[in-house]
Every structure is written in C-alpha cells, then in structure tokens.
C-alpha positions in Angstrom: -11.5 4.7 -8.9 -11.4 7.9 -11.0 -8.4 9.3 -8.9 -6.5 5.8 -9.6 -7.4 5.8 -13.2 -6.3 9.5 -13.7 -2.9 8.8 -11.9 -2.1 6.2 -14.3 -3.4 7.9 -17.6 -1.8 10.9 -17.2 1.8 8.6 -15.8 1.1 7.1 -19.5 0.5 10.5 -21.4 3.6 11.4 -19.9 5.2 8.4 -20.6 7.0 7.7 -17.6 8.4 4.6 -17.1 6.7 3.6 -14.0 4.1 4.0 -15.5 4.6 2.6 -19.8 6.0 -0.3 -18.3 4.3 -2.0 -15.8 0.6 -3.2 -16.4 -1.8 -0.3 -15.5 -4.0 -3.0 -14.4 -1.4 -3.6 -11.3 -0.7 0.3 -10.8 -4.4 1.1 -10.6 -5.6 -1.5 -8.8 -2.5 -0.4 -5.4 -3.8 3.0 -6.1 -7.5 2.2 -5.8 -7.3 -0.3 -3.1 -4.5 2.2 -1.4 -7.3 5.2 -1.6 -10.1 2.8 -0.6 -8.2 1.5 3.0 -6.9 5.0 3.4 -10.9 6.1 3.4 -11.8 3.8 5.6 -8.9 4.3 8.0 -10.1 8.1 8.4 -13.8 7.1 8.7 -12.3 5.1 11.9 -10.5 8.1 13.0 -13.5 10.6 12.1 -15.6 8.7 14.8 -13.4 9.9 17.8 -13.3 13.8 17.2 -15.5 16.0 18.3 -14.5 19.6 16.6 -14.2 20.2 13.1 -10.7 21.8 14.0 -9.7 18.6 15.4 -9.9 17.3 12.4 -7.5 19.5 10.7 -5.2 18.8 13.6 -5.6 15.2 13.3 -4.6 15.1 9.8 -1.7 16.9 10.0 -0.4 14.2 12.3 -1.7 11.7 10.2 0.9 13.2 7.2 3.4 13.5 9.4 3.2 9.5 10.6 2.5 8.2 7.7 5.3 10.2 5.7 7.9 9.4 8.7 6.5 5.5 8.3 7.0 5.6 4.7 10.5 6.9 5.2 11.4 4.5 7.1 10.0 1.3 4.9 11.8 2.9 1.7 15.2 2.1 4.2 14.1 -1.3 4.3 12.2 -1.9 7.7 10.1 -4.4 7.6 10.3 -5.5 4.4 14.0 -6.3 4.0 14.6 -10.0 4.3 17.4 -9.3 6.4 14.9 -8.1 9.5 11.9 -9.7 8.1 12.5 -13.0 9.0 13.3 -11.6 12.8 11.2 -11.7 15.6 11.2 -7.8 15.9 11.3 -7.6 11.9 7.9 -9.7 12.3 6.1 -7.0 14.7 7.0 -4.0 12.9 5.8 -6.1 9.6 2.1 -6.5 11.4 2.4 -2.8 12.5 2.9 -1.4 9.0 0.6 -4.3 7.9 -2.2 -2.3 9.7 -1.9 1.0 8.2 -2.5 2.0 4.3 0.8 3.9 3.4 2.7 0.8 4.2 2.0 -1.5 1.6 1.3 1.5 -0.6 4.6 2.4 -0.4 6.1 -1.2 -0.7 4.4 -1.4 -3.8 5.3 1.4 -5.4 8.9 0.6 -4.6 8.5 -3.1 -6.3 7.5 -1.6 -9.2 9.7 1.3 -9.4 12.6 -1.5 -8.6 11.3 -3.2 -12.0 11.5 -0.5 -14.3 14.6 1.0 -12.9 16.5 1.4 -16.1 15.9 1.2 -19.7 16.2 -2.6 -19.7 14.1 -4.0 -16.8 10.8 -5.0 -18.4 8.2 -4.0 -15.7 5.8 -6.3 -13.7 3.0 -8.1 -15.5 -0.6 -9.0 -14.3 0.5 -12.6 -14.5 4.1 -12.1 -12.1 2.1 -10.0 -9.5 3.1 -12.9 -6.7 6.1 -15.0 -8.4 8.4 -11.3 -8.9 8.8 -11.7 -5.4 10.8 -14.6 -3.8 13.6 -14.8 -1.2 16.0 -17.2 -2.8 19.0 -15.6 -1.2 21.5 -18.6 -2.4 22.3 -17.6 -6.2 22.9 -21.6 -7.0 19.1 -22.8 -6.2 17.7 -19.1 -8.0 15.9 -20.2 -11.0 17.3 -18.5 -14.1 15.2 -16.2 -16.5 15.3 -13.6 -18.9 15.9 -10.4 -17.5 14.8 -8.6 -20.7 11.3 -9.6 -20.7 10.8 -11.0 -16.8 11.6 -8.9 -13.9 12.0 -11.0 -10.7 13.7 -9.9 -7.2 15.5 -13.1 -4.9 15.8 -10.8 -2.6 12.0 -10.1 -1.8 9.1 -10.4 0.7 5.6 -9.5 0.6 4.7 -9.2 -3.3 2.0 -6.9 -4.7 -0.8 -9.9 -4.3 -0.3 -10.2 -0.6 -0.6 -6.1 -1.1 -3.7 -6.0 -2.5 -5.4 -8.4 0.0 -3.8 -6.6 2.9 -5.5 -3.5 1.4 -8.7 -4.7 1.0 -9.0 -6.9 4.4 -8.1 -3.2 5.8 -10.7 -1.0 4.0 -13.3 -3.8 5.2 -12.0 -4.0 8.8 -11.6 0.0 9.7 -14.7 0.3 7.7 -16.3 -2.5 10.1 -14.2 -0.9 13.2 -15.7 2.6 12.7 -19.1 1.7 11.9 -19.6 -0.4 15.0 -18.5 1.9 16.8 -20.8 4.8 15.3 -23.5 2.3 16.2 -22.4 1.4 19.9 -22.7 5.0 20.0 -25.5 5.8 18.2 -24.7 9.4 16.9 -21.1 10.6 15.8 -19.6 13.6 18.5 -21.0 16.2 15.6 -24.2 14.9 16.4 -25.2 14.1 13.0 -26.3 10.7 11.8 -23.4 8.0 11.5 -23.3 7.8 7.3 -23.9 11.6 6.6 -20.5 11.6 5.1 -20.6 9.0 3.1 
C-alpha cells in the first residue's frame, strides 16, 4: 500500500496529468491491487524452484513475458472491441485475464486515454464502470459533456471489472501456492511454507 500511495503522491507533486486528473482513489487502488496479485503470482511461482539462482532466472523471464504481454495489449489484443467480441479475442481475453500486468496495463491505458490532452477531464470514483461502454453506432451513444465526463463507446473491460479481476487473482495464486506448499509440506529450500511472508 505504501508503494501505491508513493506512486500517486509523488505523480501529484509532479503534477502530471495522469495523475492531477484522475481520482487518486482509482490510481492507487490498480496500483495496490496490481502489486498485491503480482505478489501472490510469484508466491505461486516461488513454490516450484529449487535454487536461489533459479529464481533470478525465473524473473528475468517473468519481465520479459510480462513486458512482451503488455506490448501487445497496448496494440489492442484482447481488449479491442474489434477481437474482443471473437471467439479467439475471448481466449486471449481469459489468458491475459489470468496474469497481473494485463489488466494493470489496460488500466493504465483507460486512464491515460482520459486525460490525453488539456481538455479531457479524467475518470472519477463514481464513472469507474459507466467510462466504458461499447456503443459502436454513434446514433444510440448517449450524449455528455466532454469537459467534465470522460466516456469511451468504443470500450470493454472498465477499471471495476479490473479491480475484481485483481483481487479474485491475488486470492487464487495466493490459494494455488499455498495448497500446494501444504500438499507438499516444506518448500524445495527446505524451509517452512510462510518464512517469506
């Protein structure tokens, strides 16, 4: 929670406008909630190595997936409408569903979307589902003021499905990678299952 917290304050001090603009409650609850699954996830992973150096090699292919995942969501894949709503759109969707960068990055990419220039307002507390709607014909989209409301037609998965995503995931790797410390009784190191925690 302090890492999240210190993220946004020091976005603010700097007054960036990712950061002045959208609610802080929304940028350091992803960031939390992001950090929290992530920890979990590598808890899971922790329980199959055996060396210490494994580890290190282990994370650096952990960077380079998740950085070569996130590179391909800012392109669009799965979160574009246009292969969302696909059959193969869908799988990739519960594949990145399943691993913290994904909707980290999708986040971060709805609310960089909303304060793009010096007129898009940012993303309330209150808009963190109803931003995000796929409307794609323009005569049945709802009209609203694009000075103090941000709002994307052309959206899936908004920041509330984000944050339950995240948290179902810190629970289940959490859940995952203890069970399986406990079928096993003692981690590879040999040392007792929540020494690291």
């Amino acid at each position: 929670l302090a890492t999240a917290l210190s993220i946004v304050m020091w976005g603010n001090i700097l007054r960036f406008r990712f950061f002045v603009r959208n609610d802080s409650g929304l940028l350091v609850l992803l960031f939390w909630l992001f950090l929290m699954a992530l920890s979990s996830f590598s808890y899971f992973l922790s329980v199959f190595l055996s060396k210490q150096q494994s580890a290190v090699y282990m994370g650096f292919v952990i960077f380079l997936v998740g950085w070569i995942m996130q590179t391909i969501a800012i392109f669009g894949l799965p979160y574009d409408p246009q292969y969302f709503y696909t059959r193969t759109g869908r799988a990739f969707f519960r594949i990145f569903s399943c691993l913290p960068w994904c909707p980290l990055i999708k986040g971060t990419l709805d609310l960089a979307a909303a304060t793009g220039s010096d007129k898009d307002p940012g993303i309330r507390w209150s808009q963190r589902s109803s931003y995000c709607q796929h409307i794609p014909d323009t005569a049945q989209q709802p009209a609203y003021d694009s000075t103090t409301t941000y709002v994307d037609y052309d959206c899936v998965y908004p920041l509330n499905q984000i944050y339950i995503n995240l948290v179902i995931q810190a629970v289940v790797w959490l859940a995952i990678a203890l069970y399986l410390v406990a079928c096993w009784g003692l981690t590879e190191l040999g040392r007792p299952p929540l020494s690291t925690v």
